[in-house]
C-alpha positions in Angstrom: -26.7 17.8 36.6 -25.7 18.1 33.1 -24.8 14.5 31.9 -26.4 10.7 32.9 -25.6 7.7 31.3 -25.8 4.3 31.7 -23.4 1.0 30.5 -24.8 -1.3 28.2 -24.0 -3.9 31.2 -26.1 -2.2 33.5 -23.3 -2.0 36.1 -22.4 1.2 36.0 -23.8 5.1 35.6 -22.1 8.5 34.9 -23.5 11.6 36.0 -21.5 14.4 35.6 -22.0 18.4 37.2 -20.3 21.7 36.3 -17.1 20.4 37.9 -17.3 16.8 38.7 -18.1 13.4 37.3 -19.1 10.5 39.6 -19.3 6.9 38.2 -22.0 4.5 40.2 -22.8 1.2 41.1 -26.1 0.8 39.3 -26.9 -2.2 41.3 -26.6 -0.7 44.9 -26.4 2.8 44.1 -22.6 3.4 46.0 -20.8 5.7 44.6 -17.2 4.3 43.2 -15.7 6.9 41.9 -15.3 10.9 41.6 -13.4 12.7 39.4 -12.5 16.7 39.6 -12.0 19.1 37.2 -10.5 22.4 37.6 -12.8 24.1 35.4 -16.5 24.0 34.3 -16.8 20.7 32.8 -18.4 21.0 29.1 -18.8 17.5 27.8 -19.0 13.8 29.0 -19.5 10.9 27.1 -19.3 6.9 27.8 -18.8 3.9 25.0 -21.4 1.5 24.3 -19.3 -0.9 25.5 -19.2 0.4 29.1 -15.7 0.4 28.6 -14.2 4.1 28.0 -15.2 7.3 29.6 -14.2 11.0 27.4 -15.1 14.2 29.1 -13.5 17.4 29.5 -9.8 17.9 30.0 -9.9 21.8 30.3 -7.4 24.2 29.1 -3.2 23.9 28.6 -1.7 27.0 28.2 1.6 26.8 25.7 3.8 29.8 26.4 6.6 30.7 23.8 9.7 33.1 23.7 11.1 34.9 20.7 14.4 36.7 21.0 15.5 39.4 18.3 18.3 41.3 18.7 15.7 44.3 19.8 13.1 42.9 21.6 12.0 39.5 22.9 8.3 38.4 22.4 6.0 36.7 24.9 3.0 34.4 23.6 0.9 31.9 24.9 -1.6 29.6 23.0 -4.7 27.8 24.3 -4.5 24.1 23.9 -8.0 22.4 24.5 -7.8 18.9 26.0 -9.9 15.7 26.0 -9.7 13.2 28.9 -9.9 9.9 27.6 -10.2 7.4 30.6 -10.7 3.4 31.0 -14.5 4.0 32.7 -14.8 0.8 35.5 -11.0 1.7 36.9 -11.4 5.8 36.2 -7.9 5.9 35.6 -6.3 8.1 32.5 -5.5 6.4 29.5 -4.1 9.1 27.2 -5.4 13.0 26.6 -6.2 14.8 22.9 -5.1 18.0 22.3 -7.6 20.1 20.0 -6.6 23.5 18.6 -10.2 25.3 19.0 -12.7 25.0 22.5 -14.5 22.1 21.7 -18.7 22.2 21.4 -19.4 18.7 20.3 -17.8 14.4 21.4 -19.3 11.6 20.0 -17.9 8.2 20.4 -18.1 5.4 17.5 -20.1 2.2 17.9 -16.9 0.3 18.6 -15.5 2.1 20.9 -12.9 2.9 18.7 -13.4 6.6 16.8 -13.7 9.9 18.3 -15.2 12.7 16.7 -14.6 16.1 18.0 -16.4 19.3 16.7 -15.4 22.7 17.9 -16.8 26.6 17.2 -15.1 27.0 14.3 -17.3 24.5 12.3 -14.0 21.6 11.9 -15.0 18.2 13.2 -12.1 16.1 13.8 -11.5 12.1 13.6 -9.3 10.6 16.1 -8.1 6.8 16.8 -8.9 6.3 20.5 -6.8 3.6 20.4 -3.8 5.3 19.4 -4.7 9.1 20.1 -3.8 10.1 16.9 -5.5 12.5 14.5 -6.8 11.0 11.5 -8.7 13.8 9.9 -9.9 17.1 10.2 -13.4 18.2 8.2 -14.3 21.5 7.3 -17.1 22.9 5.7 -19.3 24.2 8.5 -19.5 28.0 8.9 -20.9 28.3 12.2 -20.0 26.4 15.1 -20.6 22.3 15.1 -23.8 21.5 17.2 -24.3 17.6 16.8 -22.8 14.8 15.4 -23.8 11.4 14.8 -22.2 8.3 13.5 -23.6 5.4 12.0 -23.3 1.9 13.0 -21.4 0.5 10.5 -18.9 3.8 11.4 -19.0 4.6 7.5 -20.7 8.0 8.0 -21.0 11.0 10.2 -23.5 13.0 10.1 -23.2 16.9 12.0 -25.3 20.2 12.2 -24.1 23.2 13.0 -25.8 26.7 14.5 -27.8 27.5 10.9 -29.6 24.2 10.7 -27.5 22.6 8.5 -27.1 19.1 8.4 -24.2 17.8 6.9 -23.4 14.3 5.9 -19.6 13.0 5.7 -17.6 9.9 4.3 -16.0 8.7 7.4 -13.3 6.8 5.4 -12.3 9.2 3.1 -13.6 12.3 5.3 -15.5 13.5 1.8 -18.9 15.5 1.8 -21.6 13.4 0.5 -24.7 15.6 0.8 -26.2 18.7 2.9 -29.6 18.3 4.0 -32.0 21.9 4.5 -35.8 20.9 6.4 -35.3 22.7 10.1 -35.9 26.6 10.5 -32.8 27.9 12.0 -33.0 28.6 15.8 -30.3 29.9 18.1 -31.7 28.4 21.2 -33.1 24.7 20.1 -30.6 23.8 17.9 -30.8 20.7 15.4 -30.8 17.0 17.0 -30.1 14.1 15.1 -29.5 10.1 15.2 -28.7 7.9 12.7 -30.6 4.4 12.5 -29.9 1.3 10.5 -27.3 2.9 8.3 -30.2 4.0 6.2 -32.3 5.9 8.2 -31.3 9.4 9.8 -34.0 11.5 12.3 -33.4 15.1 13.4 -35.2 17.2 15.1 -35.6 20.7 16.7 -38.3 22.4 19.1 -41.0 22.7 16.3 -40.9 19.0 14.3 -38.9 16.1 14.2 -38.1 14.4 10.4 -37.4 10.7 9.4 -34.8 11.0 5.9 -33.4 8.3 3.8 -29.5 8.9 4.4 -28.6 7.5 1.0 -30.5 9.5 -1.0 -32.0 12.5 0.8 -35.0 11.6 0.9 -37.7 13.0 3.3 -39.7 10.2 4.5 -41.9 11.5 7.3 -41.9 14.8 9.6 -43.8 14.0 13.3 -45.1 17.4 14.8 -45.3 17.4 18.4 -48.8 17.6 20.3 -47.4 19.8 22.8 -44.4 22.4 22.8 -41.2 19.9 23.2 -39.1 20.7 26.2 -36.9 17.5 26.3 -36.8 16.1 22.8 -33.2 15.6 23.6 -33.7 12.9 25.5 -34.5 10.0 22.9 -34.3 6.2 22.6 -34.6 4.5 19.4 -34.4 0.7 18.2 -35.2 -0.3 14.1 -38.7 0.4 14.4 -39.6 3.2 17.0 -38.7 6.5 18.8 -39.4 6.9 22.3 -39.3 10.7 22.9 -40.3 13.1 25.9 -43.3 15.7 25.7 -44.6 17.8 28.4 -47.5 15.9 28.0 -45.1 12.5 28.8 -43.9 9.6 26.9 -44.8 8.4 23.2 -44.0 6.0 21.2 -43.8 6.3 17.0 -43.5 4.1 14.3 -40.1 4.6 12.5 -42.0 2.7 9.4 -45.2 5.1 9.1 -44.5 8.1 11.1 -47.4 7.4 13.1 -48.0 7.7 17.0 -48.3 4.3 18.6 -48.4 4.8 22.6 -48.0 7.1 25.3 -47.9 7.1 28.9 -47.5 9.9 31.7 -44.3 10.9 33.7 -43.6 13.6 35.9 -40.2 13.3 36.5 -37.3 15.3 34.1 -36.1 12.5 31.9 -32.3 12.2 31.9 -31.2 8.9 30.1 -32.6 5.4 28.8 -29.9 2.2 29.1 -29.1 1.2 25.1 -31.7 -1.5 25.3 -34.5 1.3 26.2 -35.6 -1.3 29.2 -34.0 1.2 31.9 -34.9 4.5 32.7 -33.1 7.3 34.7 -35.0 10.5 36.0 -35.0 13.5 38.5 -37.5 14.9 40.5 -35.1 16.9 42.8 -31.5 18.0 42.0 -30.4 15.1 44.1 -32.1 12.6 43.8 -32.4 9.9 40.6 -34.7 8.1 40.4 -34.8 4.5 38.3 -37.0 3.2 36.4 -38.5 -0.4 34.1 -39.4 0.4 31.1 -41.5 -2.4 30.1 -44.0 -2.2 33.3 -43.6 1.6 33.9 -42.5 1.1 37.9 -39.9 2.1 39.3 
């Protein structure tokens, strides 16, 4: 399984395999819906409002003919697509064409901006109301790895394969600042979140760091007791992290950096509902398993 996620409303979660997405009835656990895909699908993503569902569109092939009075020329170009549906009906609502294979999606707050990144390092801005393109950001040299967008939708933040973490003006698509702190790693690349507007926390397999977004700040870097197989799997409100060790579950203060709880898990963590009261895990391929956050059964 390579995607889970559960609506805000807790009606409905996405889990999505190399070909296939399936949307579920939370509440009785019937499946309502699957949706196939002709190739491996790369990405899957689901608005906070439970509303819209992105994922992978696979590849268009545009073919073209030139004649000359000599020869005539045959070329085809790869036209990379993203599937943007309405999530409780499953049905197609329009589809993005992007120019490069796509690495990174993140939806907006609102529901309403799409940010695309792609190997070349360009991160694009698109109206998912409209379709449209509203800008394309360069400045990345390697290929984009995560992107974040902060609640007021004012800034995105994105890292690419190096480390790098870069932070954009939304509105005007300028570059604000770069910040350097993570040693550059092929295979755990750099995760980050953005809290509050103010706060941003990234992390990688060694450390995670708490910065001020306005002014670059580094407020607090948390090491990890154990080797971190799962930090990817995070919840956050405005005062905590909730991330996953192999030794299980803690809790840390956003405020002081400090470890405040921890609790033990077995199961491979695979999403928290946005109000961090729901849990989703796997023991088995097959099988999910749900559980309550706040008293730890399932």
């Amino acid at each position: 399984m390579n995607y889970l996620s559960i609506t805000p409303d807790g009606k409905h979660l996405v889990s999505a395999g190399s070909q296939s997405v399936r949307i579920w009835n939370l509440q009785t656990g019937g499946l309502i819906r699957k949706l196939e895909n002709s190739g491996k699908i790369s990405f899957v993503r689901t608005s906070q409002d439970g509303k819209t569902l992105v994922m992978d569109g696979g590849v268009q092939i545009e073919k073209s003919t030139t004649d000359t009075s000599d020869y005539r020329y045959y070329d085809q170009r790869k036209k990379y697509l993203i599937n943007v549906l309405n999530l409780p009906t499953a049905t197609l609502k329009k589809q993005l064409v992007h120019d490069n294979s796509l690495t990174r999606v993140k939806i907006s707050p609102s529901g309403n901006i799409l940010v695309s990144g792609d190997e070349t390092g360009k991160l694009n801005i698109w109206d998912l109301q409209s379709g449209r393109l509203q800008k394309m950001l360069t400045g990345h040299n390697s290929k984009i790895k995560s992107i974040a967008i902060s609640p007021d939708e004012k800034t995105i933040v994105s890292t690419e394969d190096y480390g790098q973490i870069k932070i954009w003006d939304l509105i005007s698509g300028k570059l604000k600042a770069t910040f350097t702190g993570h040693d550059y790693s092929i295979l755990y690349p750099v995760g980050i979140v953005i809290l509050n507007n103010n706060t941003l926390v990234s992390w990688n397999e060694k450390n995670m760091k708490i910065w001020n977004l306005q002014t670059g700040n580094l407020k607090h870097t948390i090491k990890p007791v154990n080797y971190l197989r799962k930090f990817d799997f995070i919840f956050f409100d405005s005062k905590s992290l909730m991330i996953q060790e192999d030794s299980g579950i803690k809790t840390w203060d956003l405020l002081t950096g400090k470890l405040t709880n921890t609790f033990q898990i077995k199961d491979d963590i695979l999403a928290f509902s946005p109000d961090g009261k729901i849990m989703a895990t796997r023991i088995e391929d097959n099988n999910i398993n749900i559980w309550k956050i706040t008293s730890g059964n399932k």
